[in-house]
N, CA, C and O atoms as a DFTB+ gen file, in Angstrom:
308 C
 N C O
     1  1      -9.450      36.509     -15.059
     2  2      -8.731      37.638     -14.499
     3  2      -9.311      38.029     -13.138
     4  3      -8.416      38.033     -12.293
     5  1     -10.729      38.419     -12.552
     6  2     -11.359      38.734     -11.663
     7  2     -11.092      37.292     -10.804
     8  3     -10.596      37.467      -9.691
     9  1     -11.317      36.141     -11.124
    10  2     -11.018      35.226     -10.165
    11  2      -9.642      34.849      -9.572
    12  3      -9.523      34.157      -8.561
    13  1      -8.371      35.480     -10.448
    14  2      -7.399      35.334     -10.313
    15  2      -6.824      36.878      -8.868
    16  3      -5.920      36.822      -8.034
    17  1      -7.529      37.690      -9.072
    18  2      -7.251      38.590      -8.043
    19  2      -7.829      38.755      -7.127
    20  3      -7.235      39.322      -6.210
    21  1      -9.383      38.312      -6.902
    22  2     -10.066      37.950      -5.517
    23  2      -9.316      36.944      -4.862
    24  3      -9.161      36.962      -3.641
    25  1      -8.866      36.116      -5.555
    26  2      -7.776      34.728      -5.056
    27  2      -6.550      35.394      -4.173
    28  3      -6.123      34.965      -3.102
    29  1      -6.015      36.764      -5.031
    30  2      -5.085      37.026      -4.127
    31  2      -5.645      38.058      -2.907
    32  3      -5.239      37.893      -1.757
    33  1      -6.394      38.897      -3.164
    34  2      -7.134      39.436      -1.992
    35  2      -7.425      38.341      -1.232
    36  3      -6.584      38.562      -0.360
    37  1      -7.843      37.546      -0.951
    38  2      -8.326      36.282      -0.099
    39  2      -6.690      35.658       0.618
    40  3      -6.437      35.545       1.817
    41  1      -6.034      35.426      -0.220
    42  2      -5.268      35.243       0.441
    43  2      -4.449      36.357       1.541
    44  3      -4.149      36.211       2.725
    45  1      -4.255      37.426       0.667
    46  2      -3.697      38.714       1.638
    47  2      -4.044      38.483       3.029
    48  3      -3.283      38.228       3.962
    49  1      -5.645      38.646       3.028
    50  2      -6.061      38.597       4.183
    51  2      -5.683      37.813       5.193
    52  3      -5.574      38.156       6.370
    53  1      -5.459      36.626       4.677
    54  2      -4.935      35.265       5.731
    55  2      -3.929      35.877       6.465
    56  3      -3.816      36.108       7.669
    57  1      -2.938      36.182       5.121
    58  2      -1.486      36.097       5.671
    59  2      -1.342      37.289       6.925
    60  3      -0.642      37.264       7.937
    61  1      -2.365      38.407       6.389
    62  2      -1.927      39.529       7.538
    63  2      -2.445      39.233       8.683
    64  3      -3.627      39.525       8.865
    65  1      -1.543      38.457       9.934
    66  2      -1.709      38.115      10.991
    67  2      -1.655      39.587      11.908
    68  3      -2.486      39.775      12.797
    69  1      -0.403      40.778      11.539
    70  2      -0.554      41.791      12.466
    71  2      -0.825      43.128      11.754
    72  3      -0.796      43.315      10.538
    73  1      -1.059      43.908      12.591
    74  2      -1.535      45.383      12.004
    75  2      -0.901      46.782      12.527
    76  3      -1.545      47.147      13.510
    77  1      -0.135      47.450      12.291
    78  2       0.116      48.597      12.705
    79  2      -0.640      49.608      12.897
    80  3      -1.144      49.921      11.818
    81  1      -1.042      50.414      13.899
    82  2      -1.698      51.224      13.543
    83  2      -1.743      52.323      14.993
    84  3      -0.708      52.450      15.646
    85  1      -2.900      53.007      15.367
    86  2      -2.387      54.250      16.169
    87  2      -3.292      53.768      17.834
    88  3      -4.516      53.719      17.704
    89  1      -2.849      53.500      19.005
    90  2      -3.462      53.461      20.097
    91  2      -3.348      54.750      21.044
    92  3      -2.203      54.797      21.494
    93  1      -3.951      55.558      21.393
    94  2      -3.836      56.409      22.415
    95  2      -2.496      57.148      21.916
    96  3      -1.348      57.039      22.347
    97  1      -2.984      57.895      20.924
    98  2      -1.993      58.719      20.001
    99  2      -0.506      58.132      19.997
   100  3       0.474      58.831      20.257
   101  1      -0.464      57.238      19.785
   102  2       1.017      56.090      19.620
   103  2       0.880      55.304      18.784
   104  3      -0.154      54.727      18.448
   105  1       2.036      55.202      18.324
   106  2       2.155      53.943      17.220
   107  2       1.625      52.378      17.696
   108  3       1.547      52.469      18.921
   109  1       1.262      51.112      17.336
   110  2       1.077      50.105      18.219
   111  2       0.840      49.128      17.062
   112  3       0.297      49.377      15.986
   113  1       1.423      47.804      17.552
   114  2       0.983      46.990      17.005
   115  2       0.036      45.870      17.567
   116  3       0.226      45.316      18.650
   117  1      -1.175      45.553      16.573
   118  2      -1.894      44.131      17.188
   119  2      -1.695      42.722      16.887
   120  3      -0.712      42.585      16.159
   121  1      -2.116      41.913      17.102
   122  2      -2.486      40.625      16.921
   123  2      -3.668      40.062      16.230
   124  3      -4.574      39.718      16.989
   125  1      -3.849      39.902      15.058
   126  2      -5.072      38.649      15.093
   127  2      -6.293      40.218      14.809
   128  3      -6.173      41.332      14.298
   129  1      -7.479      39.380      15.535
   130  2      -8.672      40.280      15.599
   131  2      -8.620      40.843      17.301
   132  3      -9.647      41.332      17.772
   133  1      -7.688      40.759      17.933
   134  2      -7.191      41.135      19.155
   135  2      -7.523      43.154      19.494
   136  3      -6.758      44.060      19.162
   137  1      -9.033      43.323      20.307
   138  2      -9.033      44.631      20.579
   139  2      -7.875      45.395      20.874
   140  3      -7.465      46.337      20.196
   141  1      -7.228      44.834      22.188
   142  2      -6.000      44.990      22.593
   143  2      -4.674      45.114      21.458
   144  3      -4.264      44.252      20.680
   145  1      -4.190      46.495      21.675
   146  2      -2.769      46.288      21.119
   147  2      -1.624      45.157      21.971
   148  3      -1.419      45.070      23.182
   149  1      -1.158      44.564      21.113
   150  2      -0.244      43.942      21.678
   151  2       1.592      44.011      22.290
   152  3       2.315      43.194      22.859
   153  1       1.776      45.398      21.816
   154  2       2.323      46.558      21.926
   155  2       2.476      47.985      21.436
   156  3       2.557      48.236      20.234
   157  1       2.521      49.059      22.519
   158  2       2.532      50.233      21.957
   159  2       4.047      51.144      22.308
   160  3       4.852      51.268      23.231
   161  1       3.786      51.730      20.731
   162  2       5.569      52.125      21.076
   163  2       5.647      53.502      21.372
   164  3       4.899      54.171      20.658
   165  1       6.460      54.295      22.382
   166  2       6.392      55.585      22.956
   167  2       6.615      56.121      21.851
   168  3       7.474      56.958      22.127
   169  1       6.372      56.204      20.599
   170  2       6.271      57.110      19.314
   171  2       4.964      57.797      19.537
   172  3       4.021      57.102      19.916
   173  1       4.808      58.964      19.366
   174  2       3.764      59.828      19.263
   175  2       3.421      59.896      17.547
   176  3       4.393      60.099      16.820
   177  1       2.204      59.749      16.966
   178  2       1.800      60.081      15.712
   179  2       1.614      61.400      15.578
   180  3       1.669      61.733      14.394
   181  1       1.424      62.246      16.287
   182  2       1.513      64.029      15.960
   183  2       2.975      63.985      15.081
   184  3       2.733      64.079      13.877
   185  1       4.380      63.870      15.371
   186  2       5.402      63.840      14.855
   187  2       5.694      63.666      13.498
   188  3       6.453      64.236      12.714
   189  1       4.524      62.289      13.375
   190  2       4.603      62.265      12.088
   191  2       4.001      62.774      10.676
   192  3       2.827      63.142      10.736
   193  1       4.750      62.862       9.185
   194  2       3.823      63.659       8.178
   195  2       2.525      63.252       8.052
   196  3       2.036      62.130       8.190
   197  1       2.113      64.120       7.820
   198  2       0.193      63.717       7.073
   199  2      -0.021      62.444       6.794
   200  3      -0.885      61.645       7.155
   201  1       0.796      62.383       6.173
   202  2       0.096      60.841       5.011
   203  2       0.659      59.898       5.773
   204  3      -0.057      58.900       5.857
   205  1       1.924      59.813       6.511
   206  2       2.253      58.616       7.170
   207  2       1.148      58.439       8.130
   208  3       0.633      57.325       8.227
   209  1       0.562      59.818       9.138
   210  2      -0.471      59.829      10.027
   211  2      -1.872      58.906       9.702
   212  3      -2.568      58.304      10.519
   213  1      -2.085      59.033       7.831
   214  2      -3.397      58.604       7.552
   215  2      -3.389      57.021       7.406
   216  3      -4.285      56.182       7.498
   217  1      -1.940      56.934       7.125
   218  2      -2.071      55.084       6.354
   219  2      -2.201      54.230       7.747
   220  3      -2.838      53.186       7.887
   221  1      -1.131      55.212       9.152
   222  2      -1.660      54.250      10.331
   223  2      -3.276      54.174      10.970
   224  3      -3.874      53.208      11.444
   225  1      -3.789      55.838      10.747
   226  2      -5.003      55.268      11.344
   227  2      -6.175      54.392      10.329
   228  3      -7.291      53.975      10.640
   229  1      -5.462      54.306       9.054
   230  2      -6.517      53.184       8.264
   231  2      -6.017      51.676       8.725
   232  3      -6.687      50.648       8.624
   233  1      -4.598      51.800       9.285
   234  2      -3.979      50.568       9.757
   235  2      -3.457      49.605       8.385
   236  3      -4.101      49.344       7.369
   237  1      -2.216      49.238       8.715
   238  2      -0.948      48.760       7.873
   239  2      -1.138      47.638       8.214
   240  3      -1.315      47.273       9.376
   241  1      -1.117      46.638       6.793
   242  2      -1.157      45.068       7.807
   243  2       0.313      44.516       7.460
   244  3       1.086      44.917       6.590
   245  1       0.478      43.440       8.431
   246  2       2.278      43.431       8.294
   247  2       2.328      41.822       7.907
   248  3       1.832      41.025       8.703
   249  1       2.671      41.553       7.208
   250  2       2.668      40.605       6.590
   251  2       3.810      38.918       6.043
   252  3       3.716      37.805       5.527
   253  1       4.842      39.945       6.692
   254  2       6.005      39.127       6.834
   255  2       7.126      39.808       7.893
   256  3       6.739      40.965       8.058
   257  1       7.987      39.650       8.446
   258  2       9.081      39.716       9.335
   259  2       9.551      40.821       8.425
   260  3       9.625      41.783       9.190
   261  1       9.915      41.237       7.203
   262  2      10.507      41.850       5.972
   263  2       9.555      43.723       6.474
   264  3      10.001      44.826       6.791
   265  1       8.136      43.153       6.287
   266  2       6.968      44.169       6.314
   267  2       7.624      45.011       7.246
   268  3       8.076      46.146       7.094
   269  1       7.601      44.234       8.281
   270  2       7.256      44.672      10.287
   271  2       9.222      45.365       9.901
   272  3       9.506      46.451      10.405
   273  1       9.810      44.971       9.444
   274  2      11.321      45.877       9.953
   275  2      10.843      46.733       9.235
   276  3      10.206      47.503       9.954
   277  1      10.786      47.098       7.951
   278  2      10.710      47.928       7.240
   279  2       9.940      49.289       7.144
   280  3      10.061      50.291       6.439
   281  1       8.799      48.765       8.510
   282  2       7.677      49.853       8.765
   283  2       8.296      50.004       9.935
   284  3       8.178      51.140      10.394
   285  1       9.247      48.853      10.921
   286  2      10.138      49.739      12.105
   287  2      10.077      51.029      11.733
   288  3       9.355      52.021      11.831
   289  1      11.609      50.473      11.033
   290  2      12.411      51.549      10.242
   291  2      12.188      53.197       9.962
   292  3      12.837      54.179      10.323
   293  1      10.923      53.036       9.122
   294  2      10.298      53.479       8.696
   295  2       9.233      54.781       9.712
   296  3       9.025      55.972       9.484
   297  1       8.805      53.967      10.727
   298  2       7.679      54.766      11.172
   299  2       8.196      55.194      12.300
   300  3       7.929      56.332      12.685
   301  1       9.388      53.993      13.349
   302  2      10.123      54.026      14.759
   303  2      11.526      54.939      15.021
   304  3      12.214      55.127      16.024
   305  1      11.617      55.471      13.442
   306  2      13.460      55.800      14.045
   307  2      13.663      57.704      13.687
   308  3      14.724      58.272      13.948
């Protein structure tokens, strides 16, 4: 059981190539282990509720094309 879910933690990690999260009080997404955001979107995080505020600055990893619309959606509109 324990080897069967470090297996998937291990993998998670791979797959999350990008990360959402907050640059210079804006939404932004990165790349990789990339300091640099690789874009930041004129969304202000003040706007948003509490808890949406907390999950970006722990940072969202995006994980498929599916992830990234859905946290558009979600965080951009």
């Amino acid at each position: 059981m324990k080897k069967k879910y470090l297996s998937q933690l291990l993998c998670a990690a791979f797959l999350s190539v990008y990360l959402l999260g907050i640059h210079d009080g804006k939404i932004a997404l990165w790349s990789g282990d990339d300091p640099e955001p690789i874009r930041v979107f004129p969304y202000s995080v003040s706007m948003l509720p509490k808890e949406a505020r907390k999950q970006l600055e722990a940072g969202i990893p995006i994980e498929s094309m599916e992830d990234l619309n859905r946290l558009a959606e979600a965080y951009l509109s």
